[in-house]
C-alpha positions in Angstrom: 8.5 23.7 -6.1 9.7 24.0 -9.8 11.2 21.8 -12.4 14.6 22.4 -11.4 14.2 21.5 -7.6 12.0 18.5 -8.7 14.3 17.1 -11.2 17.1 17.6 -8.2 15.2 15.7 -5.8 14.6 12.8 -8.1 18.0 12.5 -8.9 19.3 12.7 -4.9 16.4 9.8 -4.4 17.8 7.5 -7.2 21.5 8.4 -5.9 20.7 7.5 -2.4 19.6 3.9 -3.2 22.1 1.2 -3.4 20.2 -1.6 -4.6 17.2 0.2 -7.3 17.6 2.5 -10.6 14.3 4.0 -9.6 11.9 4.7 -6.5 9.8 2.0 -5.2 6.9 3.9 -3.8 5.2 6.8 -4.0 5.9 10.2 -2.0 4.7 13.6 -2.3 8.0 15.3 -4.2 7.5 12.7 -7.1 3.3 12.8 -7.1 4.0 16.6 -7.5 6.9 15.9 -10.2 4.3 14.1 -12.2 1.9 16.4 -11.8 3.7 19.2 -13.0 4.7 17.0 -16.0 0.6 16.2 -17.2 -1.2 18.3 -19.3 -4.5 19.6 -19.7 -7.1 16.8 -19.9 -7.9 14.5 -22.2 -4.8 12.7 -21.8 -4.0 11.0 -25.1 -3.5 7.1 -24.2 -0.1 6.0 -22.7 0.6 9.4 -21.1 1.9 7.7 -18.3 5.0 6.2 -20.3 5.2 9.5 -21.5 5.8 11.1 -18.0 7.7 7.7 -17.1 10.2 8.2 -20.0 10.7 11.9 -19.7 11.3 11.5 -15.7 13.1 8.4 -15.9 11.1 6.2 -13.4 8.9 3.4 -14.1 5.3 3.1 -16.1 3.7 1.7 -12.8 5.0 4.2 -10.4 3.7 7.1 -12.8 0.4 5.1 -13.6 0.0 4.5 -9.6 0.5 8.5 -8.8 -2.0 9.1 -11.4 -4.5 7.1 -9.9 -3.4 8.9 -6.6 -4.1 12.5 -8.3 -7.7 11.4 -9.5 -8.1 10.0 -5.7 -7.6 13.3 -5.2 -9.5 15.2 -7.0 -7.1 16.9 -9.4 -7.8 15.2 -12.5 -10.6 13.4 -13.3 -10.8 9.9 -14.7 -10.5 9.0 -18.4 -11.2 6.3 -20.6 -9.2 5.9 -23.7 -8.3 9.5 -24.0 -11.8 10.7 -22.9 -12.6 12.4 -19.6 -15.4 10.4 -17.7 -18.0 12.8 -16.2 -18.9 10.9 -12.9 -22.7 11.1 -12.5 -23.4 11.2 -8.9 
């Protein structure tokens, strides 16, 4: 999927609801939107507003798809702006 078709589905979600600005929860076409929006890591603090701002959704829905994409296993976690090397 690129930019354009992301940026198009983000817009239909937001048209299609009658009662938010923004989505609610979390589904695979916005995880993927944020995704494509990170950069390399280390993250410099408050990427996640970044991402928020330049999408338009909220700082909680980005921070919680984050979180999902470390679940994951495509980033890894940080700590003010440094990558944590988990020691297993």
């Amino acid at each position: 999927m690129n930019k354009k078709d992301i940026k198009a589905t983000i817009t239909k979600i937001k048209d299609d609801s009658t009662t938010i600005s923004t989505p609610r929860f979390l589904d695979e076409v916005l995880i993927e939107a944020i995704r494509c929006e990170l950069p390399d890591q280390p993250w410099q603090t408050g990427i996640h507003k970044m991402v928020a701002s330049k999408l338009q959704l909220s700082n909680k829905l980005v921070s919680d798809a984050i979180k999902q994409l470390i679940v994951r296993g495509i980033f890894r976690r940080q700590v003010g702006g440094k990558v944590i090397m988990e020691v297993y």
